[in-house]
C-alpha positions as CSV (number, residue, x, y, z in Angstrom):
1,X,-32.5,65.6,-62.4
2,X,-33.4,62.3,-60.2
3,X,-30.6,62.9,-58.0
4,X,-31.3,66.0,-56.7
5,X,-34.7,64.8,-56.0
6,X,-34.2,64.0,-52.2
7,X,-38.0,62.5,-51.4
8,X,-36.7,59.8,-54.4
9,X,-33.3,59.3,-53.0
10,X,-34.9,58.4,-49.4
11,X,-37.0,55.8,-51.3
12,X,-34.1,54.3,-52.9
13,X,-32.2,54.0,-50.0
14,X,-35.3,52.5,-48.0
15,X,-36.0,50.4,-50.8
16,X,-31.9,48.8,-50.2
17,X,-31.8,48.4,-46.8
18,X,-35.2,46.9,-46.6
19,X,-33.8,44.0,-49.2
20,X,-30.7,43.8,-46.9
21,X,-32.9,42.9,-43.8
22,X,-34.6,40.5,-45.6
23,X,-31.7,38.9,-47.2
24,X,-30.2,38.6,-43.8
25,X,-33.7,37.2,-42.0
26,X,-33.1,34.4,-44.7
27,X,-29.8,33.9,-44.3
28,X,-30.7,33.5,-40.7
29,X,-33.6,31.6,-40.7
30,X,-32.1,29.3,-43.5
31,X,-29.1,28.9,-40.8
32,X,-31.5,28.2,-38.2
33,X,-33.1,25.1,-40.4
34,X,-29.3,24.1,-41.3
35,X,-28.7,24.0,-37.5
36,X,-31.9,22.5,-36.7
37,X,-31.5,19.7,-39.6
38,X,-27.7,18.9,-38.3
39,X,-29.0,17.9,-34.9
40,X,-31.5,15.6,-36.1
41,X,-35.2,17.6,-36.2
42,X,-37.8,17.2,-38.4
43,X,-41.3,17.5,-38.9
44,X,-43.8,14.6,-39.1
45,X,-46.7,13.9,-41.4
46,X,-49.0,15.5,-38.5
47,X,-46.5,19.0,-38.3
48,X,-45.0,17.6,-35.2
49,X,-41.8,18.4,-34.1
50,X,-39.7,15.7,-33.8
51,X,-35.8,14.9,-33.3
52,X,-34.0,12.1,-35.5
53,X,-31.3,10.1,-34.6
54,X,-28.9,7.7,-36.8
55,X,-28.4,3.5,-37.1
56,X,-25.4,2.4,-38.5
57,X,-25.8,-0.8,-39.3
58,X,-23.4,-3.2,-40.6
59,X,-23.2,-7.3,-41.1
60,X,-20.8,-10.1,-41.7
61,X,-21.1,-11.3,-44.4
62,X,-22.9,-8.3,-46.4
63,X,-25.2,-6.5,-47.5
64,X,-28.0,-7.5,-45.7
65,X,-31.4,-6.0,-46.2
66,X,-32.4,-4.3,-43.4
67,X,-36.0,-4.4,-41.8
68,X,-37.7,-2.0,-39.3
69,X,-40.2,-3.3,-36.8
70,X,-40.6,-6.0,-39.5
71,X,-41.1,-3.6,-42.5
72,X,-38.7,-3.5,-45.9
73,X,-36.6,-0.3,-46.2
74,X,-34.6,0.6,-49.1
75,X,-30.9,0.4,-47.1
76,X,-28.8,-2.8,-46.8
77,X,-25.8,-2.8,-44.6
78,X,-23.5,-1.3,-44.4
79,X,-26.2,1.4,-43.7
80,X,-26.7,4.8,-42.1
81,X,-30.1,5.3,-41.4
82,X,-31.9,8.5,-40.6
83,X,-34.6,7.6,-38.6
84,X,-36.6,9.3,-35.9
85,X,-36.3,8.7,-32.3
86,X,-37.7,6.2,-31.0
87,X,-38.0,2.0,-30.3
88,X,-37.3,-0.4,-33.3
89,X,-36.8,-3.4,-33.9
90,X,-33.9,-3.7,-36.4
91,X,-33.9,-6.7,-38.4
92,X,-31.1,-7.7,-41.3
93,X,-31.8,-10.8,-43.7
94,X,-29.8,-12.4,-46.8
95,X,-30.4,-15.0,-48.3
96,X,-29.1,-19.0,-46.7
97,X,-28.5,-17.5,-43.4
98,X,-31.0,-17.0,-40.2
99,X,-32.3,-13.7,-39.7
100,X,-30.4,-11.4,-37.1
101,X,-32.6,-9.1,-34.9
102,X,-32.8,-7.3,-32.4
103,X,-34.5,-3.7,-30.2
104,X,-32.7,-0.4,-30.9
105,X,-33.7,2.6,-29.0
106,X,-32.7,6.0,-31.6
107,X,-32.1,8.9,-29.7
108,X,-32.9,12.6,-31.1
109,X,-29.5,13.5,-32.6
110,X,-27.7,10.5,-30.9
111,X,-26.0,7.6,-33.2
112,X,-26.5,3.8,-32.6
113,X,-24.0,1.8,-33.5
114,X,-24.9,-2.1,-34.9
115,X,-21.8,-3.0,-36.8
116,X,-21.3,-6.7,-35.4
117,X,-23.9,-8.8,-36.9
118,X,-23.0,-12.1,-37.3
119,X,-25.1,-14.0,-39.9
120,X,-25.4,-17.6,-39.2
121,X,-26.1,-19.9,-42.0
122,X,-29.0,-22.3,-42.0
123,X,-26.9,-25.3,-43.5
124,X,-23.8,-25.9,-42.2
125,X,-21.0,-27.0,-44.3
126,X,-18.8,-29.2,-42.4
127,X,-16.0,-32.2,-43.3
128,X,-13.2,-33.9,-41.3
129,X,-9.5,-33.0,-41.0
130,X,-8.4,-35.6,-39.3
131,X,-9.4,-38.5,-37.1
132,X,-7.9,-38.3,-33.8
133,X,-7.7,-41.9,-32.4
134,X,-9.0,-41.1,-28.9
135,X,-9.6,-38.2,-27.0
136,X,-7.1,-35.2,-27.0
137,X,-5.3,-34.8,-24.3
138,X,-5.1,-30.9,-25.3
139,X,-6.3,-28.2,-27.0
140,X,-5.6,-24.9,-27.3
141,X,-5.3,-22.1,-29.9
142,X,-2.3,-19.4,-30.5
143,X,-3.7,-15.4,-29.5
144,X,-3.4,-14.7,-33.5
145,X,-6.0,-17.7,-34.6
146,X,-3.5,-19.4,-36.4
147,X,-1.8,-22.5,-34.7
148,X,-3.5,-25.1,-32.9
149,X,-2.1,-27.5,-30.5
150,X,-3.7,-31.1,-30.0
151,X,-2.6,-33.4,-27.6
152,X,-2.0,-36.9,-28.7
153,X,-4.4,-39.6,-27.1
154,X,-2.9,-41.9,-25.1
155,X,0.7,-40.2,-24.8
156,X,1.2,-37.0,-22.9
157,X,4.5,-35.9,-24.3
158,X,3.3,-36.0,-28.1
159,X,1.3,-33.4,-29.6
160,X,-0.4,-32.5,-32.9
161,X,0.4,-28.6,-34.5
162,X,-2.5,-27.5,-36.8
163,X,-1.3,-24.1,-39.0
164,X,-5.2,-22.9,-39.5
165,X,-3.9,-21.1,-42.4
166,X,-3.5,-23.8,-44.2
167,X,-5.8,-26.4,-42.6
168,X,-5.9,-29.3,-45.0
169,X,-1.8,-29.3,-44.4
170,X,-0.8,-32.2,-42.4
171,X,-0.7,-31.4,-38.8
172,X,3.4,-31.1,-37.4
173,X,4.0,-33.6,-35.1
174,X,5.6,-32.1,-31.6
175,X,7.6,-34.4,-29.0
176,X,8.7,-33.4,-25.8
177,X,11.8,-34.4,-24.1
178,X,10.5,-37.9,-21.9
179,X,12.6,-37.0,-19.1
180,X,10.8,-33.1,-18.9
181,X,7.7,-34.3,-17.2
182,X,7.9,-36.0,-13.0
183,X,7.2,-39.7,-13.4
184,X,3.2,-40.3,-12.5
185,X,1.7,-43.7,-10.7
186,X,-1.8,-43.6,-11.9
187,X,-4.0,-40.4,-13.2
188,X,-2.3,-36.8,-15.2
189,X,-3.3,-34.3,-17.2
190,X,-2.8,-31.2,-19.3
191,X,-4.5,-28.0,-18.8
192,X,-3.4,-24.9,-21.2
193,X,-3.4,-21.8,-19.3
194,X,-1.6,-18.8,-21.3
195,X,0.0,-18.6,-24.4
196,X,2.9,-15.9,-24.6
197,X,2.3,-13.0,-26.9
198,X,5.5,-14.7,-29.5
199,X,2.7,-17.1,-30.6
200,X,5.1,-19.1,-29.6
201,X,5.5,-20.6,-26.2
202,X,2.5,-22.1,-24.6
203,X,2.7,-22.3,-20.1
204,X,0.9,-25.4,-19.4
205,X,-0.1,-27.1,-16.0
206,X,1.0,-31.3,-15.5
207,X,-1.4,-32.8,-12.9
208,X,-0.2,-36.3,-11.5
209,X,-0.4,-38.0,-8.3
210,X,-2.4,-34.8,-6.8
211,X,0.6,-32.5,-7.7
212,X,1.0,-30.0,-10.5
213,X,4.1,-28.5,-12.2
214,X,4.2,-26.2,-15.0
215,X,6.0,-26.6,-18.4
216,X,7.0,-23.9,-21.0
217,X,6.2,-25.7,-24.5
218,X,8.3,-24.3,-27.1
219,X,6.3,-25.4,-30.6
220,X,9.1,-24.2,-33.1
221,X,11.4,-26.4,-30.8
222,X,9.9,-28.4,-28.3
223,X,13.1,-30.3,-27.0
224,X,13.7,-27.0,-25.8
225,X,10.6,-26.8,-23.6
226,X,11.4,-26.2,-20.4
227,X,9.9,-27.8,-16.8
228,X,9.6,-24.3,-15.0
229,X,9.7,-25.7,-11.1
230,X,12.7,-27.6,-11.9
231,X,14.4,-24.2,-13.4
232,X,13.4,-22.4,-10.9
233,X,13.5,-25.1,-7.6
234,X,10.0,-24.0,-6.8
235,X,7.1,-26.0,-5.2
236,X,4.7,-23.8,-7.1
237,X,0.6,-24.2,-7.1
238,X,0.3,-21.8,-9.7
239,X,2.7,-19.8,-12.5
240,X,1.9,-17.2,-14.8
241,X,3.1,-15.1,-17.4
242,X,4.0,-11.4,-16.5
243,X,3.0,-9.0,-19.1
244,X,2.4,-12.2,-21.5
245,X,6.5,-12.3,-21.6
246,X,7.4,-15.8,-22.0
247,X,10.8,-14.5,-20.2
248,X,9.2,-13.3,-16.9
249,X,7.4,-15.3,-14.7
250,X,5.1,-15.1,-11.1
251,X,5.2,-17.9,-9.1
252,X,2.8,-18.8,-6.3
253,X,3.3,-21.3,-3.4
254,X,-0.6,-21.6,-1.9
255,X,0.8,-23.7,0.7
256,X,3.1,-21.3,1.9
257,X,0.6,-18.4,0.5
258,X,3.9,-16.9,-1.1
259,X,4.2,-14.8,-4.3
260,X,7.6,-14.7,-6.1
261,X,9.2,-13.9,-9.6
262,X,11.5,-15.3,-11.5
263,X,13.1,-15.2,-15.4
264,X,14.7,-17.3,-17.1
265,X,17.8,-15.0,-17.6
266,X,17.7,-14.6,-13.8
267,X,16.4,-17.7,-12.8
268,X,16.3,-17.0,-8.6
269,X,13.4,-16.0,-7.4
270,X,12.6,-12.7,-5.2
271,X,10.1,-13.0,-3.0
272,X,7.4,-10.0,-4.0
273,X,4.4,-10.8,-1.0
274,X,3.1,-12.8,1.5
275,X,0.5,-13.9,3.0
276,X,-1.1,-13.9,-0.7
277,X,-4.5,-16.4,-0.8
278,X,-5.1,-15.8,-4.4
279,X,-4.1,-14.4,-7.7
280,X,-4.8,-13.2,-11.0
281,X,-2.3,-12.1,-13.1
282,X,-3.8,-10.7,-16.4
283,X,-2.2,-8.4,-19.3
284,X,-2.7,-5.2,-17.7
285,X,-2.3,-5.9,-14.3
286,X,-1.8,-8.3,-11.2
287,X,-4.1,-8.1,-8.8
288,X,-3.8,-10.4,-5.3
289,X,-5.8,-11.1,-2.0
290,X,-3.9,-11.0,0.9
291,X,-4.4,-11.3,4.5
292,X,-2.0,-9.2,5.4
293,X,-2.8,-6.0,7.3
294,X,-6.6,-7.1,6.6
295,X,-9.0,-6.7,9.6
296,X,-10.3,-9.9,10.9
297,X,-12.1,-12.5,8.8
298,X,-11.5,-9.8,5.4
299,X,-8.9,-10.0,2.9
300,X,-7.5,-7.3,1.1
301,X,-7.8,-7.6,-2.8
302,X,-4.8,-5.4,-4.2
303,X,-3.5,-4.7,-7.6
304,X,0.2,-4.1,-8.1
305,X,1.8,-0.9,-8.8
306,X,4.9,-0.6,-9.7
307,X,7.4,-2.2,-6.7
308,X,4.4,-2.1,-4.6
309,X,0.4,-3.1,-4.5
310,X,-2.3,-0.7,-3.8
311,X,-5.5,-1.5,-1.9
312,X,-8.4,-1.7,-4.1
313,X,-11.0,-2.8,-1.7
314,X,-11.8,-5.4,1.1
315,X,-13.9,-8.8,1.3
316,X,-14.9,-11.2,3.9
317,X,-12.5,-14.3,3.7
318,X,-13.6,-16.9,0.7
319,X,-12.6,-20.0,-1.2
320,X,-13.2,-18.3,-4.8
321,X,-12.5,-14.9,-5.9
322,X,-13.6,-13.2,-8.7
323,X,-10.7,-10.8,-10.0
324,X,-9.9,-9.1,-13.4
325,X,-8.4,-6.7,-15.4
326,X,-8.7,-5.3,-18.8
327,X,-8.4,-1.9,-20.8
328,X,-10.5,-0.6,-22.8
329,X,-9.9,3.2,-24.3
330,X,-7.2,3.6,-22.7
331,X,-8.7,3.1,-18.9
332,X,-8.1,0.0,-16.7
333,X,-11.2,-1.7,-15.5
334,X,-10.9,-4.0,-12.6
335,X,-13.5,-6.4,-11.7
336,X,-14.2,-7.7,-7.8
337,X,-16.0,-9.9,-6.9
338,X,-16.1,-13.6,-4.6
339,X,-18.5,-16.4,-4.8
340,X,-20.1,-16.1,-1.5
341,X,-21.5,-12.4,-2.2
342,X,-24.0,-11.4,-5.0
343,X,-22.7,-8.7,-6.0
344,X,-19.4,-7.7,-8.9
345,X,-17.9,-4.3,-8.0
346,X,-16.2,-2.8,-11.4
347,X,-13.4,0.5,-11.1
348,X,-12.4,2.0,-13.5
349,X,-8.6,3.6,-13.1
350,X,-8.6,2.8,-9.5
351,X,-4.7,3.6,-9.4
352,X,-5.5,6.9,-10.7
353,X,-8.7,7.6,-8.2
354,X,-6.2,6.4,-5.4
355,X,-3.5,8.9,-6.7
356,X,-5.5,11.7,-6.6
357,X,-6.5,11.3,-2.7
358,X,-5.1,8.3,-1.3
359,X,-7.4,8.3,1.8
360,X,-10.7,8.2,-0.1
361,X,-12.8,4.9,-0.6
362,X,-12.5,4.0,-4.0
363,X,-16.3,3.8,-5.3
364,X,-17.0,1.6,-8.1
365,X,-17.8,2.1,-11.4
366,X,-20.6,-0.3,-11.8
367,X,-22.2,-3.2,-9.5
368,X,-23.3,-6.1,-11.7
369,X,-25.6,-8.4,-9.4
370,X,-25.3,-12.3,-9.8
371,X,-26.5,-15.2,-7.1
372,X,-23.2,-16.7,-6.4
373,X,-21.2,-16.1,-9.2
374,X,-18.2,-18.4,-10.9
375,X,-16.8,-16.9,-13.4
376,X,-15.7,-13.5,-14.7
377,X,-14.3,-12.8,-18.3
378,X,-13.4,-9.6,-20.5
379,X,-14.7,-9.8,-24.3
380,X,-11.2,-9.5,-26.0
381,X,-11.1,-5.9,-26.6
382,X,-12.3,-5.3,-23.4
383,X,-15.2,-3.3,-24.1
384,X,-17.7,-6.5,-22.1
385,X,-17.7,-7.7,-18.6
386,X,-19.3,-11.4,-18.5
387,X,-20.1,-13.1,-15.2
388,X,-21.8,-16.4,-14.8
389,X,-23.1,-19.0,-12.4
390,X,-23.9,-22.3,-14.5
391,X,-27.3,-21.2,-17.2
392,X,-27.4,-17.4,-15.3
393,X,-25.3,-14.4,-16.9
394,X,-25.1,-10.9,-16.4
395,X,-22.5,-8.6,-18.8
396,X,-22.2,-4.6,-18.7
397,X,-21.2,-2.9,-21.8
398,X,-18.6,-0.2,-20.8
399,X,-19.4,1.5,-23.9
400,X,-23.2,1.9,-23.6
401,X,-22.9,1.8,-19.3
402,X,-25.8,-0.9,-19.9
403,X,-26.0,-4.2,-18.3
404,X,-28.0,-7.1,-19.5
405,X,-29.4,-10.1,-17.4
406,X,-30.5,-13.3,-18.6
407,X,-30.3,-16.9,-18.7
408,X,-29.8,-19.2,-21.4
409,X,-32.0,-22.4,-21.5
410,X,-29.4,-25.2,-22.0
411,X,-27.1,-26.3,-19.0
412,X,-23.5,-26.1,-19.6
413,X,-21.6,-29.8,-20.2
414,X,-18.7,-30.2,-17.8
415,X,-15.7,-29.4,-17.3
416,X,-15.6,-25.9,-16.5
417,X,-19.4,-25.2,-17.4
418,X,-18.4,-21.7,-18.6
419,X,-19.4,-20.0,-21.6
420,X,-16.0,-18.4,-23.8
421,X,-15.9,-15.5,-25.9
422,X,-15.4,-16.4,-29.8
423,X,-14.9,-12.7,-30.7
424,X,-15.7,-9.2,-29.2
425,X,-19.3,-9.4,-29.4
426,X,-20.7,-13.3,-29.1
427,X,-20.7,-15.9,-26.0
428,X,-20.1,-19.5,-27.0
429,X,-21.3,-22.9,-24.9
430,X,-21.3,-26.7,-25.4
431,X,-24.6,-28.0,-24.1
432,X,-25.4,-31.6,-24.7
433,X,-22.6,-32.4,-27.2
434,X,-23.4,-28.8,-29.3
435,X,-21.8,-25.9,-29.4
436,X,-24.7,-22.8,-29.1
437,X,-23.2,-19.1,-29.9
438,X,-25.4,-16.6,-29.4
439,X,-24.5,-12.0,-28.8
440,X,-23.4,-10.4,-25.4
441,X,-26.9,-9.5,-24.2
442,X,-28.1,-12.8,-24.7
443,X,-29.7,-12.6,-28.2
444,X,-29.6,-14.7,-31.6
445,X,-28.9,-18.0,-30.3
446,X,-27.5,-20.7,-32.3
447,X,-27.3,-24.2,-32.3
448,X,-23.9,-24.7,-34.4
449,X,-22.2,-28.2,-34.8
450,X,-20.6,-30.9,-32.4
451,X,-18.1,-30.5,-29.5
452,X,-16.5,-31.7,-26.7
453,X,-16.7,-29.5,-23.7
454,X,-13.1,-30.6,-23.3
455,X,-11.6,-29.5,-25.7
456,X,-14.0,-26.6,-27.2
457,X,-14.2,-24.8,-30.3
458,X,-11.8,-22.6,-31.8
459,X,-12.3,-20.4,-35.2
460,X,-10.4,-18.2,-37.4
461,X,-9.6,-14.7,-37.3
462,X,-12.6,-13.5,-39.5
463,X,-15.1,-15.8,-37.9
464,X,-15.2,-17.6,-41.2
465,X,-14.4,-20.7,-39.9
466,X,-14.5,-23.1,-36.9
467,X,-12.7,-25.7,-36.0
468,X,-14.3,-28.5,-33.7
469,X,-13.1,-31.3,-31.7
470,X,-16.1,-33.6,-32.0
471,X,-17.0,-37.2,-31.2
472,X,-16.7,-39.7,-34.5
473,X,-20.2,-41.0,-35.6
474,X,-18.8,-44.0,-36.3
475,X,-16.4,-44.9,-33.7
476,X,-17.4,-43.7,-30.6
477,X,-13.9,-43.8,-28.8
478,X,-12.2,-41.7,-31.4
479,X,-12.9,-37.8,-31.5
480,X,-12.3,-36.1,-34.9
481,X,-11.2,-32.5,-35.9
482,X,-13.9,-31.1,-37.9
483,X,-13.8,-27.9,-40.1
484,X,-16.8,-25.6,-40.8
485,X,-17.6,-23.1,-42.7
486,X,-19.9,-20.2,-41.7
487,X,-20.4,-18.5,-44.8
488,X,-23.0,-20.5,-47.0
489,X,-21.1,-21.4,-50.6
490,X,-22.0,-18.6,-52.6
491,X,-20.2,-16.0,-49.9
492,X,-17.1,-18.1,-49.9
């Protein structure tokens, strides 16, 4: 009888509990590989131990093949590519369109994200809307892409309203009131500074006789426009939208270095600080440099909490300041900087960091470095800070925490000789009559079509499309609106 036989009973057992441990050794073991494999490592061809990392990579328009360091794979965007860690040099081609390319460093179990490729297509595909008879005295696009304003050449009350949706309509033809605008002896002009976030009603600054005054254009019903220092009996040098509310208004007297606000449903203004020598009021914040309480020969640069502004930090007295504010994830970034100093100070939350201990320095973020900067910009999500002095550029991805310094090789026409952002990810310029686009850190540079610095270049919401104010070819006093297509004919 086997079960009374003890020495066989014992083997049994031993015989189990061995199999258990195994089972359970590769149960682990197989966990361990599982674990392993989930956080990117490999082996190589050499037994190596090695740690992989992942690409996505996507393009507009797609697919796109996609090359590393200038070999074939099998993927074509969008992608997700496994690949080990390391430098590369990604490169995505399709056919009729330049080749986008550029060096990604995979970390071990890290993800790189290249999902903003824009494709450029070798031929351009362009025709005329409209022939402007002259030079615009205007022109400026709506915050949603779709409506944009040209000023009539040769008549500063008239305007031209292009509906980019449907661009071979007839432009609307705008008027404003005669009497809105202060009679002018010789030279005025237009300048566009904000539109409101209705799409709606467009702030614009009327230079004549060495004055300014400000005018709210209304473009569903421009006799209703409105000549903002007459409603408000202001001598204003500069007005500005608060919170992008067409209703609510700052005003600024840099004569008398006053800062007040005003709305049109309570049309007197209240004074809300002096001693003010510059501002910038953006769409998450106002920030000011004032003199007041400043030691001597500084300015303080404040941004405005709530009934009262906080001190961000101090700089010796300039002409030109640097100052702006976006969000991006949720955080306020606010860039500091003037033209005399070489450096761009960046905080990020300051009002938070000034909350927690009030009596602490606030240290900055980032310091961007720049010989005598101009200009500052956000990207229009927020997530790119772009300075620049003339051909010389340096931009910090909050994202990455990485800054890139370059220069471009063309000079930048006049006016303004600052580059704009057409989307989130690419810097556009007019050089020598042509608009060049090329991405935030400087690469895939493009020679696109005609412009006039003046009046720029302005494209739809998918970056399908631009829309050009360019110099006839035939008439050289007359400037043309030109459509063109960025997708080559077999993508449209």
């Amino acid at each position: 009888m086997d079960y009374l036989d003890h020495n066989k009973d014992a083997r049994h057992r031993f015989i189990l509990f061995t199999g258990y441990f195994l089972i359970a050794i590769a149960i682990a073991m197989g966990t361990i590989v599982l674990v392993y494999r989930a956080y990117g490592f490999g082996l190589n061809t050499d037994g190596s131990v090695t740690q992989n990392g992942l690409i996505f990579a996507a393009s507009h328009p797609d697919p796109a093949k996609v090359y590393i360091d200038g070999k074939l794979t099998g993927w074509r965007t969008d992608a997700k590519l496994t690949i080990a860690e390391g430098n590369y040099l990604l490169t995505l081609k399709r056919d009729g369109y330049w080749d986008w390319q550029r060096s990604v460093e995979v970390e071990g179990g890290g993800v790189q994200r290249v999902d903003y490729p824009l494709l450029i297509p070798k031929t351009l595909d362009s025709r005329v809307l409209a022939d402007l008879g002259g030079v615009p005295s205007l022109a400026s696009q709506s915050p949603d892409q779709r409506w944009l304003l040209l000023g009539k050449p040769g008549n500063l009350t008239a305007f031209d309203l292009y509906d980019l949706k449907n661009p071979t309509k007839p432009a609307t033809s705008l008027n404003l009131p005669a009497s809105l605008l202060s009679p002018a002896s010789h030279n005025q002009s237009w300048q566009s500074l904000a539109w409101a976030d209705d799409n709606r009603h467009l702030l614009l600054k009327h230079t004549y006789d060495g004055k300014a005054e400000f005018i709210l254009l209304d473009r569903t019903a421009p006799g209703q426009s409105l000549n903002l220092n007459k409603v408000f009996n202001v001598a204003a040098t500069d007005i500005a939208f608060i919170n992008r509310n067409f209703n609510d208004f700052y005003l600024y007297d840099g004569a008398q270095k006053t800062l007040q606000t005003a709305s049109l449903s309570s049309p007197t203004p209240a004074l809300l600080a002096s001693q003010v020598t510059a501002i910038q009021a953006t769409d998450s914040g106002l920030i000011i440099v004032t003199a007041k309480d400043a030691p001597k020969g500084q300015s303080l640069v404040q941004l405005r909490n709530g009934d009262h502004f906080s001190t961000i930090t101090s700089l010796p007295a300039d002409k030109q300041y640097l100052l702006a504010a976006a969000k991006y994830h949720g955080s306020l970034y606010v860039v500091v900087g003037a033209s005399q100093r070489n450096t761009i100070n960046i905080y990020k939350d300051p009002l938070q960091q000034l909350k927690a201990d009030p009596a602490l320095a606030l240290q900055p973020k980032r310091i961007l470095f720049l010989k005598s900067p101009k200009f500052v910009s956000f990207s229009p999500d927020g997530q790119f800070v772009s300075v620049e002095n003339g051909q010389y550029f340096s931009v910090y991805d909050i994202d990455s925490g990485i800054s890139y310094e370059y220069s471009v090789p063309h000079t930048l026409d006049l006016p303004g000789a600052q580059a704009k952002w057409m989307d989130n990810y690419r810097l556009t310029y007019v050089s020598h009559g042509i608009l060049i686009e090329f991405d935030y850190d400087g690469s895939n540079r493009h020679s696109l079509m005609a412009a006039n610095a003046n009046s720029g270049v302005f494209f739809d919401a998918k970056d399908n499309t631009a829309y050009s104010v360019a110099p006839s070819p035939t008439v050289g006093s007359h400037d043309q609106l030109v459509q063109t297509n960025l997708l080559t004919k077999a993508d449209r």
